[in-house]
N, C-alpha and C positions, 0 to 999 in steps of 0.2 A: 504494500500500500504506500504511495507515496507520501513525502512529509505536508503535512498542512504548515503552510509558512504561512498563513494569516496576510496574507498580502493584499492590502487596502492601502494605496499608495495617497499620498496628502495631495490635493489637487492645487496647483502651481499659485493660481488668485490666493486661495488658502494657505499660502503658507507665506505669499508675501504681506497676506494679512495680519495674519499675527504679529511676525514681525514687526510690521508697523505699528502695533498697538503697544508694545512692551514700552517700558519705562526704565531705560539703563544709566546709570553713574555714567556711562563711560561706553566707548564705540567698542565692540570685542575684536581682536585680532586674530584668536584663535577660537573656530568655532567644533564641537563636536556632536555626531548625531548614534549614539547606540542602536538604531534598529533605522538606519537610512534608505534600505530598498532604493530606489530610482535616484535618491539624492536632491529631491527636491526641494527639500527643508534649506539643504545648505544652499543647495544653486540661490534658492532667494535670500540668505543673509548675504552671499555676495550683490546681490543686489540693490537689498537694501541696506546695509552695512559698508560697502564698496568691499575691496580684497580682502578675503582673510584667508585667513590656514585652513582648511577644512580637514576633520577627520571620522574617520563612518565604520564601522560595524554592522554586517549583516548575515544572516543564513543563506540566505540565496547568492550560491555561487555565481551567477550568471549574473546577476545583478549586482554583485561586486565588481566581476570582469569588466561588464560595457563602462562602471563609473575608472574602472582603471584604465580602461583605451581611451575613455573622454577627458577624465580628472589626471593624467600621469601624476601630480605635484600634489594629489591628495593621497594623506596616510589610510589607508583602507586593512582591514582585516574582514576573513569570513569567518564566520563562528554565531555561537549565542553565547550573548551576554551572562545569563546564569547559569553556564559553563567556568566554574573557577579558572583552569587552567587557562582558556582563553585569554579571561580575564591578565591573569598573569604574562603569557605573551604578550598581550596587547600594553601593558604597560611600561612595557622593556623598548618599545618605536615611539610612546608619545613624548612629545616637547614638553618641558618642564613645569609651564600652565599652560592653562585651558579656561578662557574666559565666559564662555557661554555652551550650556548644553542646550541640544534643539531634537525634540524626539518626537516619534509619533508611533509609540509602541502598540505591540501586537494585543488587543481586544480579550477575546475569543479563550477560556476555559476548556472549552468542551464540557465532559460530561463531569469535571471538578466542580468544586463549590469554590476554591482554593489553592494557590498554593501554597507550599513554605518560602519562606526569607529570611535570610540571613542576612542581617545589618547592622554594623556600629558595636558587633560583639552580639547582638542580641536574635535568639530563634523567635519567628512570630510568622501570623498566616496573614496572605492577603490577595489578592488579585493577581492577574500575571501584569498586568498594565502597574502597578504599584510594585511590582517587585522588581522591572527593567527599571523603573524610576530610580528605587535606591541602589540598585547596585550599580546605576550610573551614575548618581552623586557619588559613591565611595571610587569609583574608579576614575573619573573625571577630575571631580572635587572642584570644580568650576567658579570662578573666584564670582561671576557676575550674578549667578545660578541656573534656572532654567529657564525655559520657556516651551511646554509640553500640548500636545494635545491628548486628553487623558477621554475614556469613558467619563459620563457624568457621573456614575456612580460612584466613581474612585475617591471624590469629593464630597459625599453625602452617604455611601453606604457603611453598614455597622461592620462586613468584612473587611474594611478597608480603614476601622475605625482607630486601633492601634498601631498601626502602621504612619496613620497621617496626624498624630498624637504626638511622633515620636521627629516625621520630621518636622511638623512643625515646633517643635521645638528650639530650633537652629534656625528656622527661616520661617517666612511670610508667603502663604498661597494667596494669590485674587487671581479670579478668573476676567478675563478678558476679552472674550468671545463664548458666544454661546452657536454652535451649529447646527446646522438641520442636520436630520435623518437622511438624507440622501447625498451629505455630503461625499462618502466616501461611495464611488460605485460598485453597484453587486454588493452592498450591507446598507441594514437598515438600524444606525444605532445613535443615538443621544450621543452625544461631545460636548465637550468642551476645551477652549485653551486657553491654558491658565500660565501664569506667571510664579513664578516660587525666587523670593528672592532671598539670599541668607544674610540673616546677622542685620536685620530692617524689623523693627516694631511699627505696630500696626500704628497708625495715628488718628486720631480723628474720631475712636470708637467711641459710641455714647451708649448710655444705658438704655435699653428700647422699652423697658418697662417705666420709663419715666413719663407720668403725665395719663398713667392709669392709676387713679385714686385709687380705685372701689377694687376690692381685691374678690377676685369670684373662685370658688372652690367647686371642683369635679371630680369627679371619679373615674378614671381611666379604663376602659376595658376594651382587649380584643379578642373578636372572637377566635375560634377553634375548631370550628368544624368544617371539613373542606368540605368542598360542592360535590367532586364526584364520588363521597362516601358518604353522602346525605341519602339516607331511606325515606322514601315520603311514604305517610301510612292516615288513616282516619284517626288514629289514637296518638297523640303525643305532643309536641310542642312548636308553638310556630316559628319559622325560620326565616331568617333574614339577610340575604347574600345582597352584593351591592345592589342589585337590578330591582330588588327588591324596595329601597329606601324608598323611592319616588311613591311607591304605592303606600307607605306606609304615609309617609308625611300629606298626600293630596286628602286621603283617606280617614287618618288618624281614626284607622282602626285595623285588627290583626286579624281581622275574621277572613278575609281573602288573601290574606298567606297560606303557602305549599305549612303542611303539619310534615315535622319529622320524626321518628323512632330514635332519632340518634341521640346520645348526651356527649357535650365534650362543654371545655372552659369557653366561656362566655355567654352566661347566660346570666340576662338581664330583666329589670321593669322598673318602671316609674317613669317621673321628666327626663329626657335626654336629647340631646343633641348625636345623630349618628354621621358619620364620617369614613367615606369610601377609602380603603386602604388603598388598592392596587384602581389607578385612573385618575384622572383628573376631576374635581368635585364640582360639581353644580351648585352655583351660588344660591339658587331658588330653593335648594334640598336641604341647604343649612339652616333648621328651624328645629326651635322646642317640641317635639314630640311625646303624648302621653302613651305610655308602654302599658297596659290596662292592667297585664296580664303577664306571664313572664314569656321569653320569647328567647330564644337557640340563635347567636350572631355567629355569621360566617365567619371563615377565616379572611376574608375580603373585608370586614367590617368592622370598624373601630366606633365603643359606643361611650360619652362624653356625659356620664350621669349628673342631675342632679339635683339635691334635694324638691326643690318644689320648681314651679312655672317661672316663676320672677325670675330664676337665678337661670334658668337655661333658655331663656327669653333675651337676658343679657350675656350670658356666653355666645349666642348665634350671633347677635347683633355685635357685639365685638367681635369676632372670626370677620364678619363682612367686614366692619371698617378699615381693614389691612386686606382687602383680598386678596388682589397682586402679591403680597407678601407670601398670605397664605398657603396660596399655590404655589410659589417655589419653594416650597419644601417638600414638595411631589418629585421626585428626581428618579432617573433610572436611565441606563444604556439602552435598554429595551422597554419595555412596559414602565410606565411612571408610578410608583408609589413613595406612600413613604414609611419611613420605622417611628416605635413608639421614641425612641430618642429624639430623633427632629420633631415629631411633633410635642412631646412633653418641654422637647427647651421654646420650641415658637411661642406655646399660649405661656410659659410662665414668663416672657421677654413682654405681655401683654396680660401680665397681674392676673393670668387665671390658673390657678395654684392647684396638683394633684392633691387629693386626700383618699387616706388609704385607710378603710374599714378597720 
């Protein structure tokens, strides 16, 4: 079977985009790209940076070759990156810095959830897109830092959580671009290119819960039960998968909900505000809802309890007044959702505080 190189090459406007959007101290002389495929990334820092050094790493033999009959004067190696020994070769030809990294690493898991990394001394899991990231800062070590085009998830997901904990630590990510789904052809995925710069505090940050008096308390829950292990029966409890809300809230009532046989965690009643996990939420759907009766939330389904009407009356009506906000914390490469993290830090940045039975 042949190798899957993940080959989604950065499309040329695109890469002199970024470029152009970065905010550098300084012009880089030396630029490097760990997963350069065609070498598009660099072809446009010479562009828009005018001459610099170029130096590239890729799997694709043939696509090393053509940049070495085009590039002669650029340091090229074939390999992957989280290849140690590569690694080691490769650092025995670079020039002594390397001012800017420029990458636009491979995607695509497969059928992993994960992989492992190795970084800074320390073992931890995370994306393969997060894991060329640092093993190209430790190899690089790039005085200006990056300039990456990553998955959106790699930014916002709880796999990628520890990883981007660690290096931000050292440095400052802001994203820079936000990309369609079709930017790459033959893949359909969320991007982003972000900026990561080291040894920069952020500036400017304000408290976003400032200027929310009235402090509103809810109870977080999501549901449990997937959809296609949901038994529908005449006897049992009524169930609520995303597709579901709209009928719940037009209706405010359970009586034409599917009934399920199944029991898993999330299962709810009273006032609540419910909240589509996986897609983008409909601003109409975010309303106080009375649960009469208790009722089975999907694992799609995130439900915002709480005590009485007043108070989930004023949680929906704050959610709307930030929507735009709101919705981006819906993030993903593929399918948009979000994790109970991003959403428990949005509403508490908007004084609506978990409380836990």
């Amino acid at each position: 079977m042949p190798l899957d190189l993940d080959c989604y090459y950065t499309p040329e406007p695109v890469a002199r985009l970024v470029l152009e959007r970065a905010c550098l101290e300084r012009v880089p002389e030396v630029c490097a790209d760990s997963t350069c495929g065609s070498g598009r990334l660099l072809d446009a820092a010479n562009e828009v940076f005018g001459h610099v050094q170029c130096m590239g790493i890729d799997r694709d033999r043939r696509a090393i070759a053509e940049l070495r009959r085009r590039n002669p004067s650029w340091i090229l190696a074939v390999g992957d990156l989280l290849n140690n020994r590569l690694r080691r070769t490769f650092a025995s030809i670079m020039p002594e810095n390397v001012d800017l990294l420029i990458l636009n690493p491979p995607f695509s898991l497969g059928n992993k959830k994960f992989v492992e990394i190795s970084y800074d001394g320390h073992q931890l899991t995370g994306s393969v897109a997060m894991a060329h990231l640092l093993r190209s800062f430790e190899l690089f070590a790039p005085r200006e830092g990056a300039i990456a085009i990553v998955p959106e998830s790699l930014l916002y997901s709880e796999t990628d959580a520890t990883a981007r904990d660690m290096l931000s630590a050292r440095h400052s990510l802001q994203k820079i671009a936000d990309l369609q789904n079709s930017t790459f052809r033959g893949a359909r995925a969320h991007a982003s290119a972000v900026q990561i710069t080291p040894n920069r505090r952020q500036e400017g940050k304000t408290d976003d819960a400032r200027g929310y008096g009235h402090v509103i308390r809810t109870r977080i829950v999501r549901g449990g039960l997937q959809v296609h292990t949901m038994k529908e029966s005449r006897l049992g409890t009524p169930f609520i998968h995303s597709v579901d809300i709209r009928t719940l809230v037009e209706q405010q009532d359970v009586s034409s909900l599917r009934i399920t046989s199944n029991s898993a965690k999330g299962r709810v009643d009273g006032w609540m505000v419910l909240v589509p996990r996986v897609g983008k939420p409909a601003k109409e759907l975010i309303q106080a809802v009375d649960v009469t009766e208790t009722v089975q939330l999907s694992d799609c389904v995130i439900a915002l309890q709480c005590t009485n009407k007043a108070t989930a009356t004023r949680l929906a009506s704050r959610i709307k007044e930030s929507w735009e906000d709101f919705c981006g914390i819906f993030r993903g490469t593929g399918a948009q959702y979000v994790t109970l993290l991003r959403l428990k830090e949005w509403l508490a940045s908007r004084s609506i505080i978990e409380f836990i039975d």
